[in-house]
PyMOL commands that place a pseudoatom at each C-alpha (Angstrom):
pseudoatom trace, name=CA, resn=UNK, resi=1, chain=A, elem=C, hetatm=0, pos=[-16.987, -5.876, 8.949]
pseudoatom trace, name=CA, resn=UNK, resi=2, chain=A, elem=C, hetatm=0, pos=[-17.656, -4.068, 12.106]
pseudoatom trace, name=CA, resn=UNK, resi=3, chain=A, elem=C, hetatm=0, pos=[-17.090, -0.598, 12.919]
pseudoatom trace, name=CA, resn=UNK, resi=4, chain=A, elem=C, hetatm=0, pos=[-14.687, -0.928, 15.313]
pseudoatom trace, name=CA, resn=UNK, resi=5, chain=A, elem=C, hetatm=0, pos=[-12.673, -3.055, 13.277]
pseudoatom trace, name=CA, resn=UNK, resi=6, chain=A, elem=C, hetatm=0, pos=[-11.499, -0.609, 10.701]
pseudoatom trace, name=CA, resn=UNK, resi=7, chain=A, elem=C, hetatm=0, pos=[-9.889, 2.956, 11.586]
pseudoatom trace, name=CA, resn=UNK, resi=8, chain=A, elem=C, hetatm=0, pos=[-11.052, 6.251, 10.499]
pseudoatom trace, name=CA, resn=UNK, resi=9, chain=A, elem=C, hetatm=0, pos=[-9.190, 6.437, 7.619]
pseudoatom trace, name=CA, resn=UNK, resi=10, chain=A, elem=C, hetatm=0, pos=[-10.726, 3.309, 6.332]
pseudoatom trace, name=CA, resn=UNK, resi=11, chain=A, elem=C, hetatm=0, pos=[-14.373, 4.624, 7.395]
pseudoatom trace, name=CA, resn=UNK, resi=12, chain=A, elem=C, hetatm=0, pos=[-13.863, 8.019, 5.008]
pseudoatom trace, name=CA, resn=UNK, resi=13, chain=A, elem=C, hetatm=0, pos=[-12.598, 5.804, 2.184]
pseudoatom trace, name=CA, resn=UNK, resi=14, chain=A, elem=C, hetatm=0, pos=[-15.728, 3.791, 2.555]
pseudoatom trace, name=CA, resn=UNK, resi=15, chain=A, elem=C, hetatm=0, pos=[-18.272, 6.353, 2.945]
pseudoatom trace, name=CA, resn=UNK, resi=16, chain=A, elem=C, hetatm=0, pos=[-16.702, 8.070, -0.273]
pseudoatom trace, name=CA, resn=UNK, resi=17, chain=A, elem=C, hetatm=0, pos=[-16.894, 4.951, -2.307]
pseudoatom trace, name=CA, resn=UNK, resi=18, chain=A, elem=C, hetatm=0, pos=[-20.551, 4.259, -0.845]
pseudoatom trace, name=CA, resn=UNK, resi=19, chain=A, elem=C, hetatm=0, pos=[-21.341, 8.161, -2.437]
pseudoatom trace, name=CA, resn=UNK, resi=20, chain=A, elem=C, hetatm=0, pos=[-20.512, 6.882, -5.302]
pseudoatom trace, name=CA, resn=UNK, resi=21, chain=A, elem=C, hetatm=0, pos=[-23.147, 4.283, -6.227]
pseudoatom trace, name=CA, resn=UNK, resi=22, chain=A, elem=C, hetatm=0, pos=[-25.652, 6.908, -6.159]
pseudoatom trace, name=CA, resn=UNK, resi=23, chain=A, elem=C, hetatm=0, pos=[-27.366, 7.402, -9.684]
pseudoatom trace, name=CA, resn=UNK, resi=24, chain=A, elem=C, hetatm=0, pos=[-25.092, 10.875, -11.086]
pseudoatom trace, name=CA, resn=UNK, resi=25, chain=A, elem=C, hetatm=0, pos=[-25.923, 11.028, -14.293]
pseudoatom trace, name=CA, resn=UNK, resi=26, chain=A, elem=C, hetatm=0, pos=[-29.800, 10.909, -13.435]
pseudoatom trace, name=CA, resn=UNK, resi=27, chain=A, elem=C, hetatm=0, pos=[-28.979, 13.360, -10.688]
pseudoatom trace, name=CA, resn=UNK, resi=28, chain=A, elem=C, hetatm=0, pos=[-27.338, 16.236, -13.063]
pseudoatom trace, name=CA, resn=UNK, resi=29, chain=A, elem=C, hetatm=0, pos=[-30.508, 16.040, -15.204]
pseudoatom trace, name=CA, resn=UNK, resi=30, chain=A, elem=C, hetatm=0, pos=[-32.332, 16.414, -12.251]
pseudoatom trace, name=CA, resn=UNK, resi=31, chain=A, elem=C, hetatm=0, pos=[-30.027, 19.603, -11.103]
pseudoatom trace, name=CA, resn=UNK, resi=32, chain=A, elem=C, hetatm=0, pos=[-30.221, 21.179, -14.370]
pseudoatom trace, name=CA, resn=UNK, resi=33, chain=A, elem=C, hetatm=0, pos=[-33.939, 21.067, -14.869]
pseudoatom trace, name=CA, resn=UNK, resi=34, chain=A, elem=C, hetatm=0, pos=[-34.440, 22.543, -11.328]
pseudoatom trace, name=CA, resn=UNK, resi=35, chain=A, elem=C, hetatm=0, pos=[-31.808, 25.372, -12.061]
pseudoatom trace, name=CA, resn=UNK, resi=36, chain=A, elem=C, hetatm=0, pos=[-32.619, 26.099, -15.452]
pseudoatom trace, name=CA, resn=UNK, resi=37, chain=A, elem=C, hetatm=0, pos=[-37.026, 25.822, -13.823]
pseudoatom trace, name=CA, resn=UNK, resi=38, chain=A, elem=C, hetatm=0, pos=[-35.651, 28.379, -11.309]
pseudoatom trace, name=CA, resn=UNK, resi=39, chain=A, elem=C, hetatm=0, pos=[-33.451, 30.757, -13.367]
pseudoatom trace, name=CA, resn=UNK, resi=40, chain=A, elem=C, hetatm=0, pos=[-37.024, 31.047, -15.804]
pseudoatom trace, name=CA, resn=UNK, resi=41, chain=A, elem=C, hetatm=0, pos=[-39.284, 31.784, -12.680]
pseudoatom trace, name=CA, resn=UNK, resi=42, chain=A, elem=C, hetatm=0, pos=[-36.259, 34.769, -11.727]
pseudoatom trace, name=CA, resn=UNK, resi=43, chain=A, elem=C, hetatm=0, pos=[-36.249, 35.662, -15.773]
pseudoatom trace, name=CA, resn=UNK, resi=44, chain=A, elem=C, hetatm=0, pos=[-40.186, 35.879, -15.981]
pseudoatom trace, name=CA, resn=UNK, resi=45, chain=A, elem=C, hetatm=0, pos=[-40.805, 37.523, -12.807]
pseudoatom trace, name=CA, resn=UNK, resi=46, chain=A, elem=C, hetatm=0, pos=[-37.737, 39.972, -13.201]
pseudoatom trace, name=CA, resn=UNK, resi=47, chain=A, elem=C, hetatm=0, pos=[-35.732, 39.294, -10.628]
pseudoatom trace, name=CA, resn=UNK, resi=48, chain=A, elem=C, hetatm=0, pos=[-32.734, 40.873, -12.400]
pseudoatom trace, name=CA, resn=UNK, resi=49, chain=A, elem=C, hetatm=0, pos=[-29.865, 41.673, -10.481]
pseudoatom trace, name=CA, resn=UNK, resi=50, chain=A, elem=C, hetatm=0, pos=[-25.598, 40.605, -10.998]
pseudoatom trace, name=CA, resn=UNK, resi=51, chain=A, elem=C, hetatm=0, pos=[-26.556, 38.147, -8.319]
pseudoatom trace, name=CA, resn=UNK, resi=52, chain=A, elem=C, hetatm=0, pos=[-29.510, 36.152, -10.315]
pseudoatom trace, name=CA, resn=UNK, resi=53, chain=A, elem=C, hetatm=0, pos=[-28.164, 32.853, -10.639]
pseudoatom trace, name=CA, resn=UNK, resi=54, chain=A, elem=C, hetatm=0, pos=[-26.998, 32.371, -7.129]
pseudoatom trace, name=CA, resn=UNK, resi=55, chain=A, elem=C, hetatm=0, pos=[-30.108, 31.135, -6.268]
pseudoatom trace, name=CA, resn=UNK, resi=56, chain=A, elem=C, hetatm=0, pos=[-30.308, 28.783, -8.998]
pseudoatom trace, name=CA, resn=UNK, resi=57, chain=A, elem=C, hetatm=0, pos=[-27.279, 27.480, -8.889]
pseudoatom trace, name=CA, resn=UNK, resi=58, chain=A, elem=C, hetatm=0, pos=[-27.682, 26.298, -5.293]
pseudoatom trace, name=CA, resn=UNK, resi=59, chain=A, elem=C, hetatm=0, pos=[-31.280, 24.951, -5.908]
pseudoatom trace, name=CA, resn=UNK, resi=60, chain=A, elem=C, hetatm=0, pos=[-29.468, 23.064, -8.861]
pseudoatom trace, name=CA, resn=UNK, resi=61, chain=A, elem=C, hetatm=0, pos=[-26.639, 21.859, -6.379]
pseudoatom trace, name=CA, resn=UNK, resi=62, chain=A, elem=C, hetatm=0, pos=[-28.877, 20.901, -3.746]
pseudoatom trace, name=CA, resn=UNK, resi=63, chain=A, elem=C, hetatm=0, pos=[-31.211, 18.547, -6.080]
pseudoatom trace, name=CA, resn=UNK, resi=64, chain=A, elem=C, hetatm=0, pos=[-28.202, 17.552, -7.644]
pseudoatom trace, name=CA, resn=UNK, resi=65, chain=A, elem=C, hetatm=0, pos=[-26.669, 15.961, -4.133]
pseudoatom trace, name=CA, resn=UNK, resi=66, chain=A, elem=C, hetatm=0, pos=[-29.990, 14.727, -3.162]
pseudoatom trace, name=CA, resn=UNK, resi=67, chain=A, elem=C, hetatm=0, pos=[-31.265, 12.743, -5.775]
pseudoatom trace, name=CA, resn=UNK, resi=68, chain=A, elem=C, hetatm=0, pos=[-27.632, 10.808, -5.920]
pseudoatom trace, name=CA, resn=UNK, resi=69, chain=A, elem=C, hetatm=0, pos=[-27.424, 10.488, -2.425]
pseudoatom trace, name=CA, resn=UNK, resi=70, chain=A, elem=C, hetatm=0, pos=[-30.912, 8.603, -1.483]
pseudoatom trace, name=CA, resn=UNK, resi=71, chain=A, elem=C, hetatm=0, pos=[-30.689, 7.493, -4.767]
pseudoatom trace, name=CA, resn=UNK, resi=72, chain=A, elem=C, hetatm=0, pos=[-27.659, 5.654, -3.629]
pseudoatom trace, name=CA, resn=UNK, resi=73, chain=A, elem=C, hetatm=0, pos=[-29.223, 4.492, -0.720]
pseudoatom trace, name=CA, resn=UNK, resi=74, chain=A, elem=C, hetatm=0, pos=[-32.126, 3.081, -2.300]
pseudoatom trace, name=CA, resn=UNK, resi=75, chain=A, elem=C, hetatm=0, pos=[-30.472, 1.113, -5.506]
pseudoatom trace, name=CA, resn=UNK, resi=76, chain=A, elem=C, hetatm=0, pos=[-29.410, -2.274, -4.822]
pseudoatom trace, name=CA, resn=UNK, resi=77, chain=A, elem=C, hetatm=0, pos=[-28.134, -3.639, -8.015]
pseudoatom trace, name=CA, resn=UNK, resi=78, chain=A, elem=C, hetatm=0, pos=[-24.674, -1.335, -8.301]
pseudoatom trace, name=CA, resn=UNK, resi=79, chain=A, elem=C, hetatm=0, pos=[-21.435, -1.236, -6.655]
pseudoatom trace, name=CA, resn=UNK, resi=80, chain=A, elem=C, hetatm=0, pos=[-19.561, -3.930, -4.329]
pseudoatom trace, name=CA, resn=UNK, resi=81, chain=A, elem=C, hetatm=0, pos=[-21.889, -5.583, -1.840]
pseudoatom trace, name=CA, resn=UNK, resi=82, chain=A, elem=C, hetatm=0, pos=[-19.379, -4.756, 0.821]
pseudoatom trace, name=CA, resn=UNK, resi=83, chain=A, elem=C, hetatm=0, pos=[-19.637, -1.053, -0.081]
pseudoatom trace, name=CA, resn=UNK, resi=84, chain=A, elem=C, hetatm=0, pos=[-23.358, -1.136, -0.119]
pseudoatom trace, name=CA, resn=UNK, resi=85, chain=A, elem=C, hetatm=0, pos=[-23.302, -3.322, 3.370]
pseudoatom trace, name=CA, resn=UNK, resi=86, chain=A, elem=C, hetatm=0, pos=[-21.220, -0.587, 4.773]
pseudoatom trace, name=CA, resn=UNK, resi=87, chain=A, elem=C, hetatm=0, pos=[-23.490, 2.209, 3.920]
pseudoatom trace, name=CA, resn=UNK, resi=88, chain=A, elem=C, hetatm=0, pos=[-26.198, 0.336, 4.992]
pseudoatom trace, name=CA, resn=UNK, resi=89, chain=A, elem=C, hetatm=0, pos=[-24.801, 0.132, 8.470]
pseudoatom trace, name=CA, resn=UNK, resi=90, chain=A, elem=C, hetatm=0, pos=[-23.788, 3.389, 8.963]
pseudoatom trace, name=CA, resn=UNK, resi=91, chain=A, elem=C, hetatm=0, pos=[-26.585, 6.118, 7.183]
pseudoatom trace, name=CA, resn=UNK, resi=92, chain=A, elem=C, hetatm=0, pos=[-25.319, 9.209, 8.458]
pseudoatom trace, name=CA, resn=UNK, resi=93, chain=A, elem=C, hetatm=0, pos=[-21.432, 8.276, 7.893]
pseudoatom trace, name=CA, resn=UNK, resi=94, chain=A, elem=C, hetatm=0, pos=[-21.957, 7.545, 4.068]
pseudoatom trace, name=CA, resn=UNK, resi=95, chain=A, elem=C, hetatm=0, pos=[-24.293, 10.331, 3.640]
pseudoatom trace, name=CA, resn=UNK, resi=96, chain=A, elem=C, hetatm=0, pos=[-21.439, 12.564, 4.660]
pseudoatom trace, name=CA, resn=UNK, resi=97, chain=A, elem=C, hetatm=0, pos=[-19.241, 13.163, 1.677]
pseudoatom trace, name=CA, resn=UNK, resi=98, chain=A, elem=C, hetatm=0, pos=[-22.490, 14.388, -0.612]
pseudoatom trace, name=CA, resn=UNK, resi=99, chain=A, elem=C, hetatm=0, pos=[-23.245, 17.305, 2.917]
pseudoatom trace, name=CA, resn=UNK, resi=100, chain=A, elem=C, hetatm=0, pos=[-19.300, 18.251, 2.670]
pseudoatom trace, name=CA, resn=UNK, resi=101, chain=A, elem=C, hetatm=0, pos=[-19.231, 18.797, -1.000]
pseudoatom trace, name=CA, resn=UNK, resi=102, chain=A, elem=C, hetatm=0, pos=[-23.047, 20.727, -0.946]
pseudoatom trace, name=CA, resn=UNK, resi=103, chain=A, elem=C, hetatm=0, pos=[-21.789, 22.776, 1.685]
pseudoatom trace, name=CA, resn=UNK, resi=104, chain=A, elem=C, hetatm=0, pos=[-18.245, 23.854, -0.209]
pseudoatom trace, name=CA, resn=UNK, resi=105, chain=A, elem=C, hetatm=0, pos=[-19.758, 24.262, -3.956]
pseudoatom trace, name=CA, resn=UNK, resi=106, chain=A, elem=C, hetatm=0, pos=[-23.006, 26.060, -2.489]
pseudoatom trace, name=CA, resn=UNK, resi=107, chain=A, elem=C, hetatm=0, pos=[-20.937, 28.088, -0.465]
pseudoatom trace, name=CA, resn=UNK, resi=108, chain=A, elem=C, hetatm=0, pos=[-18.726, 28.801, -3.009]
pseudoatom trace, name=CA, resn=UNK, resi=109, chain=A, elem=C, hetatm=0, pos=[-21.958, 29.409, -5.836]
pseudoatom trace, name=CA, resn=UNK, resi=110, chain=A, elem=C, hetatm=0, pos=[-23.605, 31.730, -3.459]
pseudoatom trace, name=CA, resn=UNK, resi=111, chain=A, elem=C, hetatm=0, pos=[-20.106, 33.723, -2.503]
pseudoatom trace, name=CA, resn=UNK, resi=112, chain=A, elem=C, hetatm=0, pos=[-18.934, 33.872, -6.510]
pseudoatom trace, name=CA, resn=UNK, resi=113, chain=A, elem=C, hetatm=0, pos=[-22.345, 34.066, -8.103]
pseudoatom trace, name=CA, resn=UNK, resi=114, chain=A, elem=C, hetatm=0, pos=[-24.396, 36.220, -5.912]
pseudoatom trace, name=CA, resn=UNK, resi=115, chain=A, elem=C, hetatm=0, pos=[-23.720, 39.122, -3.377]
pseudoatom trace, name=CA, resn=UNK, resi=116, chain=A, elem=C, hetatm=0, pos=[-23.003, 37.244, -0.152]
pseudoatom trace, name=CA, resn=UNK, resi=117, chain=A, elem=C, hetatm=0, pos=[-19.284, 37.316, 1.468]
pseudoatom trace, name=CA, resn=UNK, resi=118, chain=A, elem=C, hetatm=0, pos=[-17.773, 34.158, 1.563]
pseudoatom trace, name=CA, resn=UNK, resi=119, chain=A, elem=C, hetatm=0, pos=[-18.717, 33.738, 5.664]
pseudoatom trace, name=CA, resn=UNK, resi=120, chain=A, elem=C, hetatm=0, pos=[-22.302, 34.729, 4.637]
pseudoatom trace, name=CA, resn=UNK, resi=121, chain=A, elem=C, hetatm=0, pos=[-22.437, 32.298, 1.901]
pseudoatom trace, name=CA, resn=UNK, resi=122, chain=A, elem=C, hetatm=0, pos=[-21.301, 29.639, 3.976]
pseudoatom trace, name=CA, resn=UNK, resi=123, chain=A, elem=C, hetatm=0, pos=[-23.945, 30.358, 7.044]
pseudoatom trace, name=CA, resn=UNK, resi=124, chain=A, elem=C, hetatm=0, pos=[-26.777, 30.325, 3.672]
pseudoatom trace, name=CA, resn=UNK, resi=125, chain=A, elem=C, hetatm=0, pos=[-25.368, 27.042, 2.945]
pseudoatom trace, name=CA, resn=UNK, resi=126, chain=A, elem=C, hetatm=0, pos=[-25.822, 25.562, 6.287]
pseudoatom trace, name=CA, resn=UNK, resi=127, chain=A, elem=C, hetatm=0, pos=[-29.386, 24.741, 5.817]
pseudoatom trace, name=CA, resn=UNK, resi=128, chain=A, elem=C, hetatm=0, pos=[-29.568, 22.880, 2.612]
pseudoatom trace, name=CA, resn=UNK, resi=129, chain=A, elem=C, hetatm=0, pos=[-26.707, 21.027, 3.757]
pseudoatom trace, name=CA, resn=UNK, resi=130, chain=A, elem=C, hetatm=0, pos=[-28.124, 19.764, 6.946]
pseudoatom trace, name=CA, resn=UNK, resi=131, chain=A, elem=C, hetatm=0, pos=[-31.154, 19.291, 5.047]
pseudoatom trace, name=CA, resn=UNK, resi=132, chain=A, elem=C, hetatm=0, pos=[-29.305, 17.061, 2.659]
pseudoatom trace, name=CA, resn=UNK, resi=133, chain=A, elem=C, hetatm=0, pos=[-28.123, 15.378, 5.695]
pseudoatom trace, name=CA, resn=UNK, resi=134, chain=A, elem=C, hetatm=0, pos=[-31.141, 14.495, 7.194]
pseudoatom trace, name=CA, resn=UNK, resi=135, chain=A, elem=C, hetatm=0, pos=[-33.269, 13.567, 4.005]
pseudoatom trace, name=CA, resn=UNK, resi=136, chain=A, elem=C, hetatm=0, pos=[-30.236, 11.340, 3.676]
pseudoatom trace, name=CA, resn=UNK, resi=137, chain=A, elem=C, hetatm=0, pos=[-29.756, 10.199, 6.977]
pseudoatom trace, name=CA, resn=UNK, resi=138, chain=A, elem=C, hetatm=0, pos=[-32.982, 9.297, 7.477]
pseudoatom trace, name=CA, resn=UNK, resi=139, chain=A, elem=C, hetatm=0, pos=[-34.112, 7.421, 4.251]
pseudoatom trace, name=CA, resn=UNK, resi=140, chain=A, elem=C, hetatm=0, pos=[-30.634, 5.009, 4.903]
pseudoatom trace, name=CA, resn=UNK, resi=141, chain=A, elem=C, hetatm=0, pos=[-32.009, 4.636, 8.405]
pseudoatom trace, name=CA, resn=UNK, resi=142, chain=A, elem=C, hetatm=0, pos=[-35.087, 3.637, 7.533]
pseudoatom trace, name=CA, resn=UNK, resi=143, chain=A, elem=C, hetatm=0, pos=[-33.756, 1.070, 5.083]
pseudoatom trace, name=CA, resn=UNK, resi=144, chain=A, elem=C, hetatm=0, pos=[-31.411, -0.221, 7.479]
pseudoatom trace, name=CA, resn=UNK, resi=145, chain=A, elem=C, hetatm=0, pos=[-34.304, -0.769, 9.934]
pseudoatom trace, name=CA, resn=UNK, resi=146, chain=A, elem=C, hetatm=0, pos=[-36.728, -2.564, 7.241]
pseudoatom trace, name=CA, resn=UNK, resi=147, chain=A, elem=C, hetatm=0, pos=[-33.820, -4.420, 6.398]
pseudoatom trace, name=CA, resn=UNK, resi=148, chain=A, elem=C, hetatm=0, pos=[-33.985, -4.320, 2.801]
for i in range(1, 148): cmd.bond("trace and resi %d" % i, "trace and resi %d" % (i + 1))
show_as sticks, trace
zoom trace
């Protein structure tokens, strides 16, 4: 199944089935105990403000996206073979639906929950979504080149 053989279309269908062999039930534990280990350190240090679980919440998102994302990259025994040769192939591509939906919901957390506007929310979002992209990006490219 080469690249050029399917359209772009095709390519966003696969890279959203591909996000979904990631481990998600591991990954909301994982999100939870970060946001719930960050709202105590803002409780205990008293960080009070209306904006206090802004912070949080996007530490909870990020984890979240990036344990089910690698995690996805590095299981082998879930999901269509096809699916998991795709992703394989193209790192960045499949890594690309778990970025999109960091960057909305963070932006979104931080605009809702804390005291940014919604284009300063997004700009605070940019970072741990090209963060999530690269941890992602890199650990699929890395697989693909060990060929595992």
């Amino acid at each position: 199944m080469a690249h050029g053989d399917l359209s772009r279309r095709e390519n966003q269908q696969l890279a959203v089935a591909s996000a979904t062999m990631g481990p998600w039930k591991t990954a909301a534990g994982v999100g939870a105990v970060v946001g719930g280990a960050a709202l105590g350190v803002d409780l205990i240090t008293g960080h009070w403000s209306t904006s206090m679980l802004a912070g949080p919440a996007g530490w909870a998102l990020f984890f979240f996206f990036l344990v089910g994302t690698v995690g996805g990259r590095l299981r082998t025994d879930t999901g269509d073979r096809r699916i998991r040769r795709w992703a394989a192939e193209h790192p960045w591509q499949a890594a690309m639906p778990a970025a999109g939906a960091l960057l909305v919901l963070n932006t979104l957390a931080q605009a809702f929950l804390g005291d940014a506007s919604l284009i300063g929310a997004f700009l605070v979002s940019l970072l741990p979504t090209g963060l999530l992209l690269a941890i992602a990006g890199v650990v699929g490219s890395v697989k693909q080149a060990r060929g595992k």
